[in-house]
C-alpha positions in Angstrom: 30.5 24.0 -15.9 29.7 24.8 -19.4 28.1 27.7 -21.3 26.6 27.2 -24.4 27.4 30.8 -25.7 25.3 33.1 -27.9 26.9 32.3 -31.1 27.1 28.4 -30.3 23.6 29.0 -29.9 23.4 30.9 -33.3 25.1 28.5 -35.3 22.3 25.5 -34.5 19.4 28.2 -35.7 22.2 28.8 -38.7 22.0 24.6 -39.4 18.0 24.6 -38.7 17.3 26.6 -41.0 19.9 25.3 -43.6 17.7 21.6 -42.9 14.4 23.6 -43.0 15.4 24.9 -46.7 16.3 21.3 -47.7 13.2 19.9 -47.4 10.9 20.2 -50.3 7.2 19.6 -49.2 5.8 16.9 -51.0 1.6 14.7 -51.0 1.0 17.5 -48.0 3.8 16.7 -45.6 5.6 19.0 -43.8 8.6 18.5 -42.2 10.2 20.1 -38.8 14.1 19.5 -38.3 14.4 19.7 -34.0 18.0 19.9 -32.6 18.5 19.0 -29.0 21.5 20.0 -26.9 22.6 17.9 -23.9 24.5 18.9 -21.4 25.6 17.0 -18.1 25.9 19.9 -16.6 26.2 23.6 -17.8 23.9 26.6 -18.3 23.0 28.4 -21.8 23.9 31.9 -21.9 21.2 34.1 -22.4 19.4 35.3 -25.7 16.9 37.1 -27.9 15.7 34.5 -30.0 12.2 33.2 -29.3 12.8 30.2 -31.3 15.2 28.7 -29.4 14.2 26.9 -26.2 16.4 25.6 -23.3 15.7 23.3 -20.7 16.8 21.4 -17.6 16.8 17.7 -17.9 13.6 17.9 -15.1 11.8 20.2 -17.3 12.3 18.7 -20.4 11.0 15.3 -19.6 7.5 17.4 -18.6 7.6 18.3 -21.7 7.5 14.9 -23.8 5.5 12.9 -21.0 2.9 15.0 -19.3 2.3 14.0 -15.7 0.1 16.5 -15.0 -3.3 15.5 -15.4 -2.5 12.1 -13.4 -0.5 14.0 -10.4 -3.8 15.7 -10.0 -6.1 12.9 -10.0 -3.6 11.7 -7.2 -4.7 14.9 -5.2 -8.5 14.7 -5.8 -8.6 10.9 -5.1 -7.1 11.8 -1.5 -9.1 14.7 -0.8 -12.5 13.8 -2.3 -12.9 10.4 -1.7 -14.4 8.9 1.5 -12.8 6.5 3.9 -14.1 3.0 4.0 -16.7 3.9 6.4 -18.3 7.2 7.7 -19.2 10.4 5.6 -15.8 12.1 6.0 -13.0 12.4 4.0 -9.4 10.6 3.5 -8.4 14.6 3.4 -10.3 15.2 6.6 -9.6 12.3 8.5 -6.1 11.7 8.1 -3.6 12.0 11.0 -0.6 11.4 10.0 1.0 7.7 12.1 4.5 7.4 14.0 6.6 4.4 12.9 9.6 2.3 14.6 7.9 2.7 18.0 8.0 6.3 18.4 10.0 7.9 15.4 7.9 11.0 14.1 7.4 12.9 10.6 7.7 9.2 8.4 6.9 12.1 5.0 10.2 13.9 5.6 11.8 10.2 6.1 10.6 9.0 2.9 11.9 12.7 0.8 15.6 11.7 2.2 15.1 8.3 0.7 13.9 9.8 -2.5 17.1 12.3 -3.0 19.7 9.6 -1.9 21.5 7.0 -4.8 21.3 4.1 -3.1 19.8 0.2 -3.9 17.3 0.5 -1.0 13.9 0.3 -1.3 11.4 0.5 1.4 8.7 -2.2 2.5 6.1 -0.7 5.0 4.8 -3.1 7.2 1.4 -3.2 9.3 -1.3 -5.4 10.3 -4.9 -4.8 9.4 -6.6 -1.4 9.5 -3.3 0.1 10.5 -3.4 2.7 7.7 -1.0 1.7 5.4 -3.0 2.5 2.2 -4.0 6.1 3.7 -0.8 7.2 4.0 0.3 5.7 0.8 -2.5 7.8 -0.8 -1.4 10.4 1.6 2.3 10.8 0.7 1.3 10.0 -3.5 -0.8 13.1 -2.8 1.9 15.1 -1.2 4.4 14.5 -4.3 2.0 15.1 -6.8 1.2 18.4 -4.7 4.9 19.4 -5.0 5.6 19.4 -8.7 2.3 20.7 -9.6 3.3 23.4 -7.4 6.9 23.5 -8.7 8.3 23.4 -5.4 10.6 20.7 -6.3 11.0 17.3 -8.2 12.8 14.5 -7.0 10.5 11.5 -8.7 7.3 11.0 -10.2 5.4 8.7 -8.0 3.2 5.5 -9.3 0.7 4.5 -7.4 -0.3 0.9 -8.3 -2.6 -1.2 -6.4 -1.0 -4.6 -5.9 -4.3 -6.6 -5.6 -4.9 -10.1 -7.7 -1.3 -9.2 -9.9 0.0 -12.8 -9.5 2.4 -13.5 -12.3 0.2 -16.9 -12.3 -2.8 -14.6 -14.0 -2.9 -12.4 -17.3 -3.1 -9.1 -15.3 0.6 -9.1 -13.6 2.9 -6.3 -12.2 3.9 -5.9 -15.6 0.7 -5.9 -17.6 -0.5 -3.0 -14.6 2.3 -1.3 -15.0 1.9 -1.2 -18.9 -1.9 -0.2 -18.4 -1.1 2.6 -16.3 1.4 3.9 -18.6 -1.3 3.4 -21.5 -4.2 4.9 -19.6 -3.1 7.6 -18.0 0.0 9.0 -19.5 -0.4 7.8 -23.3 3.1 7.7 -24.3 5.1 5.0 -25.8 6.2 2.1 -22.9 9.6 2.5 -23.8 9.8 6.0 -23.2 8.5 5.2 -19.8 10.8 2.9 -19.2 13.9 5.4 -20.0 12.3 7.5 -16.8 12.5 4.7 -14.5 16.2 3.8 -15.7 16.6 7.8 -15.4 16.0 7.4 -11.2 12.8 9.7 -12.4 10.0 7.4 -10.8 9.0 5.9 -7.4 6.9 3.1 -7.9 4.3 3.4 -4.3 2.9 0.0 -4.9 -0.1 -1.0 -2.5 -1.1 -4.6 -0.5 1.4 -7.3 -1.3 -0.9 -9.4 0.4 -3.4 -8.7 -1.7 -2.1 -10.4 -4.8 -4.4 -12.9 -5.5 -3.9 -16.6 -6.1 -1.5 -16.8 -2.6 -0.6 -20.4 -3.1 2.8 -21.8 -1.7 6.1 -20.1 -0.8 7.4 -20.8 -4.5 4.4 -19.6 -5.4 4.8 -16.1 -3.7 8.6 -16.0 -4.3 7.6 -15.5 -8.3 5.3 -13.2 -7.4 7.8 -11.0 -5.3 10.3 -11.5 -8.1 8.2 -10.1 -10.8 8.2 -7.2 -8.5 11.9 -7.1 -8.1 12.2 -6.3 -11.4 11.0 -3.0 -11.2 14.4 -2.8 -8.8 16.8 -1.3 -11.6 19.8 0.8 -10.7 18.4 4.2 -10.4 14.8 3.3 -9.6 13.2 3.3 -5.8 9.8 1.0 -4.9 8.1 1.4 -1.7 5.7 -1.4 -1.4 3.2 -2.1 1.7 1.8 -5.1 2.7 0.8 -7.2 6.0 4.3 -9.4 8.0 1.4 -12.2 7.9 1.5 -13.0 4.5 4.7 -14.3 4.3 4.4 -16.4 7.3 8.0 -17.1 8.8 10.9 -14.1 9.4 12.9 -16.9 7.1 10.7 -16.3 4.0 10.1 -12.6 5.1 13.9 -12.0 5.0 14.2 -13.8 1.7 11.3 -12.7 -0.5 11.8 -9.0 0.7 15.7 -8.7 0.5 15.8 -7.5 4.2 19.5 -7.4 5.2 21.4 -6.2 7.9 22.1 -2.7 8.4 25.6 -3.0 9.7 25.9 -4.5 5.5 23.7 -2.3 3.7 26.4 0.3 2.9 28.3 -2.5 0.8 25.1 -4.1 -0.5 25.9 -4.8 -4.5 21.8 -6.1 -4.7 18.2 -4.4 -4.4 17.1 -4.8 -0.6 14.5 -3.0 1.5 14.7 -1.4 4.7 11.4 -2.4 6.9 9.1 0.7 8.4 6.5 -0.7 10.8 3.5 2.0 11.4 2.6 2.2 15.3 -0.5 2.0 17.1 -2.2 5.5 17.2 -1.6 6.8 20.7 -4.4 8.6 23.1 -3.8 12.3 21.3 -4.2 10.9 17.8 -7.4 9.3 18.9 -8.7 11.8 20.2 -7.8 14.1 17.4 -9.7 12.2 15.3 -12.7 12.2 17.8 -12.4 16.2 16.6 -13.0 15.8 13.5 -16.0 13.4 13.7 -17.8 15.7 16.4 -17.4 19.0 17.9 -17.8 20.5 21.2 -19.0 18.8 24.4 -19.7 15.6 22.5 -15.6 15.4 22.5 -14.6 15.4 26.1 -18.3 13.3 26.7 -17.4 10.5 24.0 -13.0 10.8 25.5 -14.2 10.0 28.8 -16.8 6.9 27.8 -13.7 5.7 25.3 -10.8 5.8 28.4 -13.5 4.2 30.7 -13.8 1.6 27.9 -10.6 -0.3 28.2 -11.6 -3.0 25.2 -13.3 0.2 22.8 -9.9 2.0 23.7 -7.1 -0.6 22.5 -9.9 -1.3 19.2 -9.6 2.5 18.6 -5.5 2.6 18.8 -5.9 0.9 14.7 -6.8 3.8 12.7 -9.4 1.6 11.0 -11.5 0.1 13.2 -11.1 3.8 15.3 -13.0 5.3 12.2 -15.5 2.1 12.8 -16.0 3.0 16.0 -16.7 7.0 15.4 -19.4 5.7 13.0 -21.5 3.6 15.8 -19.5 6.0 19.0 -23.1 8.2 19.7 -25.6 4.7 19.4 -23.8 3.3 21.7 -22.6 6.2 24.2 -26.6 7.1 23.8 -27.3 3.2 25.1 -26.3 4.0 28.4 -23.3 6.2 29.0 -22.7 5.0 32.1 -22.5 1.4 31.1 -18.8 -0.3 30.5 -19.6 -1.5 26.9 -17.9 -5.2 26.2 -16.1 -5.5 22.7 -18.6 -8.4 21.9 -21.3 -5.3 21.8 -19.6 -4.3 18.7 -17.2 -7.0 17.7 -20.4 -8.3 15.5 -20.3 -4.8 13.6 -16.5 -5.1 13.0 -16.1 -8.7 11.8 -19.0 -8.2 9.1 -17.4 -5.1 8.1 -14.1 -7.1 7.7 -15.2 -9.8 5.9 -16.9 -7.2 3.4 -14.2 -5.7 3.2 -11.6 -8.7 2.6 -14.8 -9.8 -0.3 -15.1 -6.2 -2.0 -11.1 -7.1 -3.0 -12.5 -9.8 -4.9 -9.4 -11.9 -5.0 -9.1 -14.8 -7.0 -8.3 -18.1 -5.3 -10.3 -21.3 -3.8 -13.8 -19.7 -4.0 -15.5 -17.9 -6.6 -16.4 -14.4 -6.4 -19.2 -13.2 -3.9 -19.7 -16.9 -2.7 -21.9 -16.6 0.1 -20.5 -20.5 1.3 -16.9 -18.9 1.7 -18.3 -16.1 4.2 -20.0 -19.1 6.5 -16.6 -20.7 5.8 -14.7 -18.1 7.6 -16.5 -17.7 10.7 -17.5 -21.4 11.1 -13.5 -21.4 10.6 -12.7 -18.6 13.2 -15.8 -20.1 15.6 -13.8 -23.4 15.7 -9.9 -21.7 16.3 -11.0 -19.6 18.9 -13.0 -22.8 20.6 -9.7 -24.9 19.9 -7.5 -22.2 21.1 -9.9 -21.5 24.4 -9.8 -25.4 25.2 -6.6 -25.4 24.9 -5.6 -22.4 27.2 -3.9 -20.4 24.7 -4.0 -17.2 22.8 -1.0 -18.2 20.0 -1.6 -21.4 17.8 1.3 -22.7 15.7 1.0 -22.8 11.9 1.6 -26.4 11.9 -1.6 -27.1 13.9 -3.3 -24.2 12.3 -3.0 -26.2 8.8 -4.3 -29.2 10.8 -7.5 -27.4 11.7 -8.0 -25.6 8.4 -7.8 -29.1 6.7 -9.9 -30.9 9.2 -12.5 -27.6 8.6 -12.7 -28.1 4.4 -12.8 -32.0 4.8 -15.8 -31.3 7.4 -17.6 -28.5 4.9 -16.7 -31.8 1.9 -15.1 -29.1 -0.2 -12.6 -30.8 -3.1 -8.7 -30.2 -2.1 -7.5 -32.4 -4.9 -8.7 -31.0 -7.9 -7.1 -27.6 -6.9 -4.4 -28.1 -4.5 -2.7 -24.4 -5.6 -6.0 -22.7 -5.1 -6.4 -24.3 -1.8 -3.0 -23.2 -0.7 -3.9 -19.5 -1.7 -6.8 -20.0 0.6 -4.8 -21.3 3.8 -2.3 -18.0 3.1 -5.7 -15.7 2.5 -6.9 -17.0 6.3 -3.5 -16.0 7.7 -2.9 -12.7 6.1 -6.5 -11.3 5.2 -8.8 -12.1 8.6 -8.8 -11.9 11.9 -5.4 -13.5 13.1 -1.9 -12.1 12.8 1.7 -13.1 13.2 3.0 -13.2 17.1 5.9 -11.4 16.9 6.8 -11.7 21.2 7.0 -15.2 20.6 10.1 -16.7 20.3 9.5 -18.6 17.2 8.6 -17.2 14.4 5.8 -19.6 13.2 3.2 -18.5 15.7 0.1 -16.6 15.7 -2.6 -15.0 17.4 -5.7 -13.0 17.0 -5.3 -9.6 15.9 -7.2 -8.6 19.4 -8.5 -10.9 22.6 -11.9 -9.2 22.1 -12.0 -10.7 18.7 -10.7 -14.0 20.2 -13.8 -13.6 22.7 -16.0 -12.9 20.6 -15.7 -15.7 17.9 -15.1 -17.9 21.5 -18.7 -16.8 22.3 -20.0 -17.8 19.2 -18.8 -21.3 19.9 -20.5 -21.7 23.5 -23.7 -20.4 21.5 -23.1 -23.3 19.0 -22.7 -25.8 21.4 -25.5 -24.8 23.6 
């Protein structure tokens, strides 16, 4: 290790102030001579001047990009700012989920990832209303949290919402990226840049399958690859996004750089390691149950959920449990000794989730807020489940789903041909953004199913109320 001694130190005042004398003042502009020291390693030893400043590598790049007021509009995003539905907060409501089918403390997984020098990124995978985004905002909270606090820096983290940034449009990965650094750091993009080749940022980046403008497998390879090149040596991305959207475990593998991990220690290219967030079990339901209502209520509104078998698997996604806590006294207070179907709140649920898909506002096939694509979707999702139900099946290949999709448009005499890319981006919208999901028991890969059979039943019921 080195020491920069005293009279080291000295001798660079000695030389300041030799440059300082040099320069002659002239039309009112004044002139500063700096000298910076680096040092791979190495201390300085300690001294009386108060002109003389040291720093560590960490504390010095606080100093010429300030973080600070963006790490703490991180914290007050997550703690002020309500769920998607009910009064309570992200802060107040979050639980924190289990991933890999059982694995615990997924915060302390991601820290190790952080420190390590490695070319793996992370890709956290989850069906709808799983909680992906909440504990994105969550763990981008809990960073910022920990260099405000000065407990310890390992990167800066990013957080950059992934929706309509297809490389197709003018507002890209890279134009986002370029705004954030713009808006809310100020500094010149290059110097930005030297802290991601520096291994000094984490880019959390939000929805993949929110893009925008979905269109073909080509179409989402450039979209991935745009993304990929954030991937530089030192840098790490962890990017979220429903298995859905890339439809087959062949385009998953390829567009994500999934590889196997008896080859990742040898890997020479950017890959990802998949996370997958589990179902929220009974305790974390009920925890949640808590927090929405205290006392007697709890144990009442426990025992009506557990007698409820359909309410009960709804409320194991962390999103539609929230849903449910929101309507949970209505309809305990209908009759709590009545077994509640789904289809008494299924209607609730689907109108919230197609409000929800339409807030995004993605571009593709429709325009934005078109009433005609809402009656789209469930004329859409009335006529699978009615095809699925006649069929006597719960999965539906994508081959026949394309079929029906096609059959659905040409029905609704909506033009294909004069926006055959838009139209795709549709199709891939219906599989990744709705009610259906990718069957991952089947054996192949091209199959799905909807994302619950009280959904199925419901939009089924719909179709024996058409018919009739």
């Amino acid at each position: 290790l080195k020491k920069v001694s005293k009279n080291e130190q000295n001798e660079v005042l000695e030389r300041l102030k030799e440059l300082s004398d040099d320069f002659v003042a002239t039309d009112n502009t004044y002139y500063e001579p700096k000298y910076l020291f680096f040092i791979e390693e190495g201390t300085f030893e300690e001294h009386d001047n108060q002109h003389l400043k040291c720093y560590t590598e960490d504390a010095f790049l606080n100093v010429i990009i300030d973080f600070s007021s963006y790490l703490q509009k991180n914290i007050d995003r997550f703690d002020t700012n309500p769920i998607d539905i009910g009064e309570v907060s992200l802060k107040e409501s979050f639980i924190e989920p289990s991933f890999n089918k059982g694995e615990t403390n997924l915060k302390l997984y991601f820290d190790e990832w952080l420190e390590e020098k490695s070319l793996r990124h992370i890709s956290l995978l989850a069906d709808y209303g799983m909680g992906k985004t909440s504990f994105l905002k969550y763990y981008t909270k809990y960073l910022s949290e920990k260099i405000l606090n000065e407990e310890s820096f390992s990167r800066y983290p990013v957080f950059i919402s992934l929706t309509n940034t297809s490389p197709m449009s003018n507002d890209g990965i890279e134009t986002k990226i370029e705004s954030f650094v713009s808006k809310e750091l100020g500094v010149n993009y290059a110097l930005f840049e030297r802290l991601v080749h520096l291994g000094k940022i984490v880019f959390v980046l939000d929805g993949f399958d929110e893009m925008g403008f979905i269109g073909t497998a080509k179409t989402r390879f450039e979209q991935f690859n745009s993304i990929w090149k954030l991937a530089t040596t030192n840098n790490k991305i962890l990017i979220s996004g429903r298995p859905s959207y890339l439809p087959t475990d062949f385009e998953r593998k390829n567009v994500l750089n999934i590889v196997d991990s008896s080859v990742t220690d040898v890997q020479k290219t950017p890959f990802t390691e998949v996370i997958e967030l589990d179902y929220f079990k009974l305790e974390q339901i009920e925890k949640t149950v808590n927090i929405y209502y205290k006392g007697k209520e709890v144990e009442q509104y426990m025992n009506y959920i557990k007698r409820n078998h359909s309410i009960l698997d709804l409320c194991k996604r962390p999103s539609m449990l929230h849903m449910t806590m929101s309507i949970l006294p209505e309809l305990y207070s209908e009759d709590s000794t009545k077994v509640i179907t789904s289809s008494d709140i299924m209607n609730k649920y689907t109108e919230y989730w197609i409000s929800r898909q339409e807030s995004k506002e993605i571009t593709g096939y429709f325009s934005k807020n078109d009433n005609i694509k809402k009656e789209f979707i469930i004329n859409f999702f009335t006529e699978l489940s009615g095809e699925m139900f006649k069929e006597k099946t719960l999965v539906i290949s994508k081959e026949v789903l394309d079929e029906l999709i096609l059959k659905e448009v040409q029905k609704a005499k909506m033009s294909i041909e004069s926006n055959e890319v838009m139209f795709e981006g549709f199709k891939n919208e219906l599989y990744a953004g709705y009610f259906i999901e990718i069957d991952i028991t089947n054996v192949k890969d091209d199959y799905f199913k909807f994302v619950h059979k009280s959904i199925f039943e419901f939009f089924v019921s719909k179709k024996i109320i058409k018919l009739i």
